[in-house]
PyMOL Python script that loads the backbone (N, CA, C, O; Angstrom):
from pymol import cmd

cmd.read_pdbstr("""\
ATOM      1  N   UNK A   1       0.832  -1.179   0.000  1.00  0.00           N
ATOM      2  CA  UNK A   1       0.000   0.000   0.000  1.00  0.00           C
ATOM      3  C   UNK A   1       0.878   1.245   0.000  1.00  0.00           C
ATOM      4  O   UNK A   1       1.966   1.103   0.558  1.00  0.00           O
ATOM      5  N   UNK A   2       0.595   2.483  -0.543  1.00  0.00           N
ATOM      6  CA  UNK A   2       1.133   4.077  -0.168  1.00  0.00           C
ATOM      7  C   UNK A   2       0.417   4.519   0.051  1.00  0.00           C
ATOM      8  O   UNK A   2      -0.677   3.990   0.247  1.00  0.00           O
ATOM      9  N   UNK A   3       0.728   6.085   0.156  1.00  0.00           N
ATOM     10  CA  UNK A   3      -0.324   6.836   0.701  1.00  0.00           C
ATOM     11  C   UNK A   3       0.038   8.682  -0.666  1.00  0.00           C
ATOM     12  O   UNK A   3       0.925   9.508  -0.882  1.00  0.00           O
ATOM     13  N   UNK A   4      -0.722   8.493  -0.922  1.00  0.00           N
ATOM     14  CA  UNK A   4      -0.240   9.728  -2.093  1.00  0.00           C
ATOM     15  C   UNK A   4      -1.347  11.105  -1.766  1.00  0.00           C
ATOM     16  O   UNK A   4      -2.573  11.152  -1.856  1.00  0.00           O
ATOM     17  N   UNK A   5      -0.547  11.949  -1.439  1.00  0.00           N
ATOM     18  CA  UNK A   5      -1.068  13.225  -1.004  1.00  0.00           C
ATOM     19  C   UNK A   5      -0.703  14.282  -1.455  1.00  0.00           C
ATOM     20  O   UNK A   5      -0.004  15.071  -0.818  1.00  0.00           O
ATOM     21  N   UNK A   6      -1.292  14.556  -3.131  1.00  0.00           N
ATOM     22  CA  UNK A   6      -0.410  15.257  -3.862  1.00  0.00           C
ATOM     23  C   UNK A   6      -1.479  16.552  -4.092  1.00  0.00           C
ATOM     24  O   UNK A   6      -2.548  16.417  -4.687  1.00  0.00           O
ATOM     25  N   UNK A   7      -1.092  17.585  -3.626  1.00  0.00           N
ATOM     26  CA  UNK A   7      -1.350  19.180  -3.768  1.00  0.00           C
ATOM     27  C   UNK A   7      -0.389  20.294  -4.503  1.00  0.00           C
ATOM     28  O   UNK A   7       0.773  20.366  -4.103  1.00  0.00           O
ATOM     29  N   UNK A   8      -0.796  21.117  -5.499  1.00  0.00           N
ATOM     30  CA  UNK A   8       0.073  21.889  -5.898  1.00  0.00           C
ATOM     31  C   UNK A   8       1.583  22.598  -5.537  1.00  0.00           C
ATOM     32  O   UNK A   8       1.787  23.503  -4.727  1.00  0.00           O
ATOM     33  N   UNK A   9       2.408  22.011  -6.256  1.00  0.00           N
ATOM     34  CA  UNK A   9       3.729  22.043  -5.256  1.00  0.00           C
ATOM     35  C   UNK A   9       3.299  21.418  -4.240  1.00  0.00           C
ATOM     36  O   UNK A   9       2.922  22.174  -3.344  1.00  0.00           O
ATOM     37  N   UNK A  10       3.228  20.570  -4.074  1.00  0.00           N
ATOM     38  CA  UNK A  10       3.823  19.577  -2.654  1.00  0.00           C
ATOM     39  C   UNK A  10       3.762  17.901  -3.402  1.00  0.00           C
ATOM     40  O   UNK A  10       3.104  17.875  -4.442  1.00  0.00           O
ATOM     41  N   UNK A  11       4.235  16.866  -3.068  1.00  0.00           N
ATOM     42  CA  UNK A  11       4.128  15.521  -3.616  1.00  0.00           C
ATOM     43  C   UNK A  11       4.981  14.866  -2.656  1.00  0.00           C
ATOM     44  O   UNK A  11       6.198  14.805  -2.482  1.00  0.00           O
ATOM     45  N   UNK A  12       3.832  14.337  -2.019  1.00  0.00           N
ATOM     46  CA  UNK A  12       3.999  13.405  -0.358  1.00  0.00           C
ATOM     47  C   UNK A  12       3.927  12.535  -1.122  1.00  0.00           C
ATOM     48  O   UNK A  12       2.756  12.505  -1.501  1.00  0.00           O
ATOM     49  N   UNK A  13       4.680  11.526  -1.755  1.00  0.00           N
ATOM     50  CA  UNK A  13       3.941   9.939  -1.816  1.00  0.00           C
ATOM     51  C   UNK A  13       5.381   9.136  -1.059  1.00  0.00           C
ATOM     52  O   UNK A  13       6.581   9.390  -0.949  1.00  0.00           O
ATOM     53  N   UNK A  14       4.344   7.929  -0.598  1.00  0.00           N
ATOM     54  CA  UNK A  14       5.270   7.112   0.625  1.00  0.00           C
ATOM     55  C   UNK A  14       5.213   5.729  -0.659  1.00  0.00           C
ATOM     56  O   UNK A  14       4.766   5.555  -1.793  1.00  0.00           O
ATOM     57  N   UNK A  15       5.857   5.087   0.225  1.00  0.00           N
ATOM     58  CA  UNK A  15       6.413   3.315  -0.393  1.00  0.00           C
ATOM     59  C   UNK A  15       7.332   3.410  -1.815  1.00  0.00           C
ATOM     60  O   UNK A  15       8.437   3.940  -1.931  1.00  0.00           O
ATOM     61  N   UNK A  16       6.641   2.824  -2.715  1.00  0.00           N
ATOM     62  CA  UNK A  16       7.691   2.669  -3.850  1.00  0.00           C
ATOM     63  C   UNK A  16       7.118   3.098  -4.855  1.00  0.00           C
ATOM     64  O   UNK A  16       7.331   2.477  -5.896  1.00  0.00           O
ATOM     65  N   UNK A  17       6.148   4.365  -4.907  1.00  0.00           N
ATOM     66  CA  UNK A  17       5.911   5.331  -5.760  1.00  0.00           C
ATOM     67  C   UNK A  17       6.579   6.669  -5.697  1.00  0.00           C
ATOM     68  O   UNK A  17       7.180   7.178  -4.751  1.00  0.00           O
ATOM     69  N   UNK A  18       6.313   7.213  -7.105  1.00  0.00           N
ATOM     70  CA  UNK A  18       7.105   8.634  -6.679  1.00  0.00           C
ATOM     71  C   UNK A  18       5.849   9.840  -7.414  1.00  0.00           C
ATOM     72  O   UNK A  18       4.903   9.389  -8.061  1.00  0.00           O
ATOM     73  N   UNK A  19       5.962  10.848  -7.272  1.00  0.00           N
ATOM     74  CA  UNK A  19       4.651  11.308  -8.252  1.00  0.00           C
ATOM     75  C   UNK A  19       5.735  12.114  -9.205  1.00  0.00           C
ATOM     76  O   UNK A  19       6.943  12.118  -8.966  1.00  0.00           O
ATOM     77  N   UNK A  20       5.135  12.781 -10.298  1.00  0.00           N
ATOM     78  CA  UNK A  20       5.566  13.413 -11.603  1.00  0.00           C
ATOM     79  C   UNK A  20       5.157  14.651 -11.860  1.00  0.00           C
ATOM     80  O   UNK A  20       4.864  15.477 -10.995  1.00  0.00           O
ATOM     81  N   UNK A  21       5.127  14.805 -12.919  1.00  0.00           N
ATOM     82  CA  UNK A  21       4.974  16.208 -13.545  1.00  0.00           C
ATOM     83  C   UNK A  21       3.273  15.885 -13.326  1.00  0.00           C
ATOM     84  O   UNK A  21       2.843  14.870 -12.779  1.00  0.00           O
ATOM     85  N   UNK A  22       2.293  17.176 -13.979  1.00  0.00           N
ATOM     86  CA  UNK A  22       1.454  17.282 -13.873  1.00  0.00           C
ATOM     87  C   UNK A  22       0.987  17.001 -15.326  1.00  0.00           C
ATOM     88  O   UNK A  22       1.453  17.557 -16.321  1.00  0.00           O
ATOM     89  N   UNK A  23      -0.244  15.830 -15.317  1.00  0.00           N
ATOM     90  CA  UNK A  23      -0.196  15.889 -16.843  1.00  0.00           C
ATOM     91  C   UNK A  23      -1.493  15.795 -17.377  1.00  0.00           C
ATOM     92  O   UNK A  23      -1.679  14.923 -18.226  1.00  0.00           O
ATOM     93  N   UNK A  24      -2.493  16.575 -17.022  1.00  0.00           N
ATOM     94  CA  UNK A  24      -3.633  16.429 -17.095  1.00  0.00           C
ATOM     95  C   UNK A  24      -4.733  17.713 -15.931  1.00  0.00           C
ATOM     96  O   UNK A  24      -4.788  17.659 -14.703  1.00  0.00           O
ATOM     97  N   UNK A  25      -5.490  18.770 -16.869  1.00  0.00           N
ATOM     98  CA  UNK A  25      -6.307  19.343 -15.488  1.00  0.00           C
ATOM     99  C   UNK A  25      -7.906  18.934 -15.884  1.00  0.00           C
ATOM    100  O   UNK A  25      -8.384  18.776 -17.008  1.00  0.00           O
ATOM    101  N   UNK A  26      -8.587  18.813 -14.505  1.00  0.00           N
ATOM    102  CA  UNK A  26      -9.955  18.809 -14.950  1.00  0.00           C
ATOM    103  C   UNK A  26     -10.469  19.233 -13.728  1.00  0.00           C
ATOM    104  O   UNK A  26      -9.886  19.200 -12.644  1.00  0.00           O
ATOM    105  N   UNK A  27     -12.170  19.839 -14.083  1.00  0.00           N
ATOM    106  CA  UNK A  27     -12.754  20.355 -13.448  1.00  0.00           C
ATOM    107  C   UNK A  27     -12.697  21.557 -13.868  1.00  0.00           C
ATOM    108  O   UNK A  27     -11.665  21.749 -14.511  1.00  0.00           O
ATOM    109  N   UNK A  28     -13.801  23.049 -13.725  1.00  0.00           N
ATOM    110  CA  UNK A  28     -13.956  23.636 -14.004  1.00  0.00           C
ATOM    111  C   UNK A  28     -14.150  25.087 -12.903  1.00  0.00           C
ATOM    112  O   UNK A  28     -14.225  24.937 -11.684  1.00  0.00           O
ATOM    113  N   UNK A  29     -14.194  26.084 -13.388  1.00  0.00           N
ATOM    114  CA  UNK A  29     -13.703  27.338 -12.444  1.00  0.00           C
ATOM    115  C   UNK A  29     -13.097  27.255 -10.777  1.00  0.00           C
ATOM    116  O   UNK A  29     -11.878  27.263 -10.607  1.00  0.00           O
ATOM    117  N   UNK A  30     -13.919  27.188  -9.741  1.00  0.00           N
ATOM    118  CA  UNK A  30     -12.689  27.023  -8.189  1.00  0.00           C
ATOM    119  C   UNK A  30     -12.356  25.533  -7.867  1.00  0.00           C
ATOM    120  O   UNK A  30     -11.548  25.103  -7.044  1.00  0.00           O
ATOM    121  N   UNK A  31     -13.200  24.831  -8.738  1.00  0.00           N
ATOM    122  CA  UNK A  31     -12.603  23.247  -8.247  1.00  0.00           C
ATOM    123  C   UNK A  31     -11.989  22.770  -9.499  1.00  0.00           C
ATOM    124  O   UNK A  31     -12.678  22.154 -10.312  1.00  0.00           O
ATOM    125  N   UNK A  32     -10.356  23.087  -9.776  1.00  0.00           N
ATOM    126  CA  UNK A  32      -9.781  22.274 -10.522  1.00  0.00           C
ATOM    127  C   UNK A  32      -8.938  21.069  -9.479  1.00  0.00           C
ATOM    128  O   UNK A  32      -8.597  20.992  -8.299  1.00  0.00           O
ATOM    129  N   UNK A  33      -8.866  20.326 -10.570  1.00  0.00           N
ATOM    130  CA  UNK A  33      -8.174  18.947 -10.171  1.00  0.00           C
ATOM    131  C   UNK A  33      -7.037  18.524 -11.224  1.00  0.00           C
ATOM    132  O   UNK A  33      -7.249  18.057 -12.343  1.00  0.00           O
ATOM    133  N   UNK A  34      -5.764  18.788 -10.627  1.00  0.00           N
ATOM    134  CA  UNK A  34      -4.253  18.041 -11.634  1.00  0.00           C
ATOM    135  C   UNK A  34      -4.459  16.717 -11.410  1.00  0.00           C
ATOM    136  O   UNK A  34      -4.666  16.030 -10.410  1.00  0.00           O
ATOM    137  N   UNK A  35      -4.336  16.487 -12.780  1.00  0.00           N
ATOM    138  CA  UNK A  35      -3.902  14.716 -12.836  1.00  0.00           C
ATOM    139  C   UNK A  35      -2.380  14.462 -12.840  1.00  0.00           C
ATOM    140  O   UNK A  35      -1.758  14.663 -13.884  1.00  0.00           O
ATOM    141  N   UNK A  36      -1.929  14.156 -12.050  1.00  0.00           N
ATOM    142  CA  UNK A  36       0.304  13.695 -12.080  1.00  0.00           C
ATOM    143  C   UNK A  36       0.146  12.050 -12.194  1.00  0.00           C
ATOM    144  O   UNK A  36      -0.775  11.294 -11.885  1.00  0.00           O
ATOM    145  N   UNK A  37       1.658  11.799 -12.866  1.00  0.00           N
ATOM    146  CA  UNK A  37       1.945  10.636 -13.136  1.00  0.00           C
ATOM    147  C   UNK A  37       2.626  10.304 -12.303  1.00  0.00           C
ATOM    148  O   UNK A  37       3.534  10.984 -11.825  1.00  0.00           O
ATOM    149  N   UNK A  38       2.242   8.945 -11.904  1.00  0.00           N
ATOM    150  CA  UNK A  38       2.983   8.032 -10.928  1.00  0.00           C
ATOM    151  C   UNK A  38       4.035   7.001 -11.617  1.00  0.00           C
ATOM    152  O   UNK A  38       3.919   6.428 -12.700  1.00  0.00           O
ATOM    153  N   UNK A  39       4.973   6.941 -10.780  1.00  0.00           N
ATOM    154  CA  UNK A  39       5.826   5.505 -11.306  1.00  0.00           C
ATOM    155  C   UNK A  39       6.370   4.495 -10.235  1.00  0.00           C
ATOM    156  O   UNK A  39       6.337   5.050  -9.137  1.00  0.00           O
ATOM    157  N   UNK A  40       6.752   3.497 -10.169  1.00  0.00           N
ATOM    158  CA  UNK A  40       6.442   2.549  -9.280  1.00  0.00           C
ATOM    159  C   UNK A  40       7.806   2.405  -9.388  1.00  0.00           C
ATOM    160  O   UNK A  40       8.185   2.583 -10.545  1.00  0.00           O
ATOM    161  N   UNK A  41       8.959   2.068  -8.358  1.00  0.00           N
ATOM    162  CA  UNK A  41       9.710   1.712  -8.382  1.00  0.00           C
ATOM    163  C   UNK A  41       9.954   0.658  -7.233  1.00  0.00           C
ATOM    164  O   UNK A  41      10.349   1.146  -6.174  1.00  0.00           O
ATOM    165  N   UNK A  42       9.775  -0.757  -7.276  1.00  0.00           N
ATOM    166  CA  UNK A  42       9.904  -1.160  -6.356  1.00  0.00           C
ATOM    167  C   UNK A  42      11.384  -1.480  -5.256  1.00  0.00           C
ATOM    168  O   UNK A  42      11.344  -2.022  -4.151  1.00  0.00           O
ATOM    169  N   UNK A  43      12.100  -1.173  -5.675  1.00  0.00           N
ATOM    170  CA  UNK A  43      13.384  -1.465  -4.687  1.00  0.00           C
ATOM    171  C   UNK A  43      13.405   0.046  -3.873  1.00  0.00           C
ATOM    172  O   UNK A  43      14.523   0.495  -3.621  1.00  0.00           O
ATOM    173  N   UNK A  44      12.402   0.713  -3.523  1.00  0.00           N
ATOM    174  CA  UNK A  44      12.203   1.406  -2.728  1.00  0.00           C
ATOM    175  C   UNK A  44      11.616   1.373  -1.662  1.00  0.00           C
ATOM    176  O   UNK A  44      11.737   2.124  -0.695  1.00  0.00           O
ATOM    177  N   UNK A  45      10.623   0.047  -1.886  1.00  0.00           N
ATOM    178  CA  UNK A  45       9.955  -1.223  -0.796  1.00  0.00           C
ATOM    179  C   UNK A  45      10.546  -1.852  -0.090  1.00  0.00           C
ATOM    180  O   UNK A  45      10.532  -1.993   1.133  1.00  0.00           O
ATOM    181  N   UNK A  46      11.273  -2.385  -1.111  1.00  0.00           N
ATOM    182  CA  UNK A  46      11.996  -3.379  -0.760  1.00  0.00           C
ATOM    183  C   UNK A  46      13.674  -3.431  -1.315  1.00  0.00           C
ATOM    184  O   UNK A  46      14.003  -2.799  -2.318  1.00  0.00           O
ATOM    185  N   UNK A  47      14.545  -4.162  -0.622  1.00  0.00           N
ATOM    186  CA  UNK A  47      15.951  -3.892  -1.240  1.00  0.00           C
ATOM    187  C   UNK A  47      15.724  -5.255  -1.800  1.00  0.00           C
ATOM    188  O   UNK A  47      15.805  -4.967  -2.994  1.00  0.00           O
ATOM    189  N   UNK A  48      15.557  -6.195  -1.781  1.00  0.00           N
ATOM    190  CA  UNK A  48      15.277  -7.678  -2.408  1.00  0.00           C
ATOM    191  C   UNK A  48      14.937  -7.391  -4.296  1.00  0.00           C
ATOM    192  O   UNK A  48      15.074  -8.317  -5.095  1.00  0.00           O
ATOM    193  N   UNK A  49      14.632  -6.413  -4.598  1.00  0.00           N
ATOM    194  CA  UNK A  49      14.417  -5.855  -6.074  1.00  0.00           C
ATOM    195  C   UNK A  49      15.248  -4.369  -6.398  1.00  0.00           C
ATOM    196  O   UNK A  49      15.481  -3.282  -5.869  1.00  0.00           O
ATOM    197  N   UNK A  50      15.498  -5.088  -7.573  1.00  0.00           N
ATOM    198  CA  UNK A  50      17.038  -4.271  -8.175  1.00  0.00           C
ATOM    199  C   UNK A  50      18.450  -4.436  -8.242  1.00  0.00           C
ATOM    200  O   UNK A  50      19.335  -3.773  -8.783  1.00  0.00           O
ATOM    201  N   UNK A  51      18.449  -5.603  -7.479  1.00  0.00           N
ATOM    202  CA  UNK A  51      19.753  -6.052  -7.125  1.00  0.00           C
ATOM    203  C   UNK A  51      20.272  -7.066  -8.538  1.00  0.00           C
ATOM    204  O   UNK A  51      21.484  -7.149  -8.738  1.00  0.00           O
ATOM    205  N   UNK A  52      19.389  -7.741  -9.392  1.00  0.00           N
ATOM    206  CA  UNK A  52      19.674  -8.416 -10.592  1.00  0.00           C
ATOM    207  C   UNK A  52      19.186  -8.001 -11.621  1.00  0.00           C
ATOM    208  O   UNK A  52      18.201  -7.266 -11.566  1.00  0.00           O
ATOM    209  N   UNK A  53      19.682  -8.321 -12.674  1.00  0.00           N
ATOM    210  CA  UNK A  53      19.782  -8.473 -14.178  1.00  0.00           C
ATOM    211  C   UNK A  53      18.209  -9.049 -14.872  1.00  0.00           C
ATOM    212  O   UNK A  53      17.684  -8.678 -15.922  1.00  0.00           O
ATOM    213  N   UNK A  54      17.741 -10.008 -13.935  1.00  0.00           N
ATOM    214  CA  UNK A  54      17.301 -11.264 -14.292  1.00  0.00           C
ATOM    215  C   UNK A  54      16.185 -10.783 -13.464  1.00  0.00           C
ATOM    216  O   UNK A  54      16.212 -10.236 -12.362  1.00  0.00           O
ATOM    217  N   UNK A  55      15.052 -11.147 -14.335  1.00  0.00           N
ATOM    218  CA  UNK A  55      13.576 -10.763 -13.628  1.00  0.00           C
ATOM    219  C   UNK A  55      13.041 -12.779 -12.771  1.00  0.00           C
ATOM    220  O   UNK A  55      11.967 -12.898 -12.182  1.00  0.00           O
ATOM    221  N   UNK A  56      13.717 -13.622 -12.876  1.00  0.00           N
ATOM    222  CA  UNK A  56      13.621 -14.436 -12.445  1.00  0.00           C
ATOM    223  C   UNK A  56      15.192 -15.495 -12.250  1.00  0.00           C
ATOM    224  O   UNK A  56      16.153 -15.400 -13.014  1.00  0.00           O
ATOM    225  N   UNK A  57      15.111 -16.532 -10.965  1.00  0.00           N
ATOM    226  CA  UNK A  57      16.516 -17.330 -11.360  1.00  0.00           C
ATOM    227  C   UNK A  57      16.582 -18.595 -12.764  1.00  0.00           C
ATOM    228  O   UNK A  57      15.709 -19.430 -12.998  1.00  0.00           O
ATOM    229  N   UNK A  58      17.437 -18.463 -13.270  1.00  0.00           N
ATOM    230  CA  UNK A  58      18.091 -19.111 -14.160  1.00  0.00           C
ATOM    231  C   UNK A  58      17.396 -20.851 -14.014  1.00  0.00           C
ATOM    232  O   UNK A  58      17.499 -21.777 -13.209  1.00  0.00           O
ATOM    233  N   UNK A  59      16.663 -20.587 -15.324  1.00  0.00           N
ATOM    234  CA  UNK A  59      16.490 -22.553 -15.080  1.00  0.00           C
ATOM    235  C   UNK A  59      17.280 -23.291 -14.813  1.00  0.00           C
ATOM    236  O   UNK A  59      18.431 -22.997 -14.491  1.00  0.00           O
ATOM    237  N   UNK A  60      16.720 -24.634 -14.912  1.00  0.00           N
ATOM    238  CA  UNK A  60      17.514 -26.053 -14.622  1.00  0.00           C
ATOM    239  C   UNK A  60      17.045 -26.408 -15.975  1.00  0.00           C
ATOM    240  O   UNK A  60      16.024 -26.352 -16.661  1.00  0.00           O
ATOM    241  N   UNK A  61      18.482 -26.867 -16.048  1.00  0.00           N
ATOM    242  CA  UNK A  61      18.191 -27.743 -17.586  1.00  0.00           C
ATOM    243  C   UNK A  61      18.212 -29.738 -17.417  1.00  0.00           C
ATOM    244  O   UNK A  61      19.338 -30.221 -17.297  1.00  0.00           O
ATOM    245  N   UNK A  62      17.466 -30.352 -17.417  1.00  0.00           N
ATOM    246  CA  UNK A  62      17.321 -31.560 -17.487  1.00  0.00           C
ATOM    247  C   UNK A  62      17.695 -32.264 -18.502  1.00  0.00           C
ATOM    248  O   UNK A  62      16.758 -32.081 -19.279  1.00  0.00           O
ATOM    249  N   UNK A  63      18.721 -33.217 -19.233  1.00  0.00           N
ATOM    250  CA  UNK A  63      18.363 -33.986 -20.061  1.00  0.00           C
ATOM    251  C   UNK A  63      17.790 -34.879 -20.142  1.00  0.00           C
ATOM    252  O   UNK A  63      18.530 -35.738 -19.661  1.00  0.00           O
ATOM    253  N   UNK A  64      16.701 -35.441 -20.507  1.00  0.00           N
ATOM    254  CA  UNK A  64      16.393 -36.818 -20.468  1.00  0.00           C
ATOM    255  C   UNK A  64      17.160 -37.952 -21.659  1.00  0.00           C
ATOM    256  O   UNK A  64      17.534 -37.512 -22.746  1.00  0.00           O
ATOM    257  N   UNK A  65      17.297 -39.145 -21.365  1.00  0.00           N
ATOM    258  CA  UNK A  65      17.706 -39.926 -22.347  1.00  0.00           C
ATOM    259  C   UNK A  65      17.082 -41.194 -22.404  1.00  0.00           C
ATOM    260  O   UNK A  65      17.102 -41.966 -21.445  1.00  0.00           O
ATOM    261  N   UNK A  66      16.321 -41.543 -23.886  1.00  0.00           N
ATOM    262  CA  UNK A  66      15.258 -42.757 -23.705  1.00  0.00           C
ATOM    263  C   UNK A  66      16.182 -43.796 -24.873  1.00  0.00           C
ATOM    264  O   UNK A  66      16.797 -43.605 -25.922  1.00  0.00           O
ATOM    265  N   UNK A  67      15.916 -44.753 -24.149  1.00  0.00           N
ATOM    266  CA  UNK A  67      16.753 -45.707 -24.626  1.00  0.00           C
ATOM    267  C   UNK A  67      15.901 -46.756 -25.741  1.00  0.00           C
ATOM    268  O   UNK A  67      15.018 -47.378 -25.151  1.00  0.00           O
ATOM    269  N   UNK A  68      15.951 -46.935 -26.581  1.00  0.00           N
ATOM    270  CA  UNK A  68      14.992 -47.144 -27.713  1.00  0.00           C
ATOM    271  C   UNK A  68      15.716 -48.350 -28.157  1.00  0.00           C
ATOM    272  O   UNK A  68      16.887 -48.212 -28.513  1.00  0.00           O
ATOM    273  N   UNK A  69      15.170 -49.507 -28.180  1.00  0.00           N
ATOM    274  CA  UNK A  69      15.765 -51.235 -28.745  1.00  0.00           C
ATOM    275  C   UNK A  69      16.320 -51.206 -29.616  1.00  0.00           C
ATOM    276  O   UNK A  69      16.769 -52.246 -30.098  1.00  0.00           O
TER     277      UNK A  69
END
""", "prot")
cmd.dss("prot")
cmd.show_as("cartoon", "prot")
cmd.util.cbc("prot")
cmd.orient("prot")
């Protein structure tokens, strides 16, 4: 979970989001609303991600050998 508490000039976001530029307004005369882009970075969660190359570990390779009469 985070918690994103984003107000003009200010961008509180907690965990392994970050917020962005502003890229989007809506709503009309005293109630506008910015839309900002988020991006997720998780080794900001956690240190267990980012540390490899490899989005998973390296198979096992098996040969089998069938022996045929």
């Amino acid at each position: 979970s985070f918690v994103a508490d984003v107000k003009k000039g200010e961008h509180k976001v907690s965990g392994a989001f970050t917020a962005g530029n502003v890229i989007a307004s809506t709503g009309e005369y005293n109630s506008f609303s910015d839309v900002y882009k988020f991006s997720l970075d998780a080794s900001k969660s956690n240190a267990i991600y980012g540390r490899s190359n490899t989005v998973q570990p390296a198979a096992y390779y098996v040969h089998i050998w069938r022996r045929v009469a």
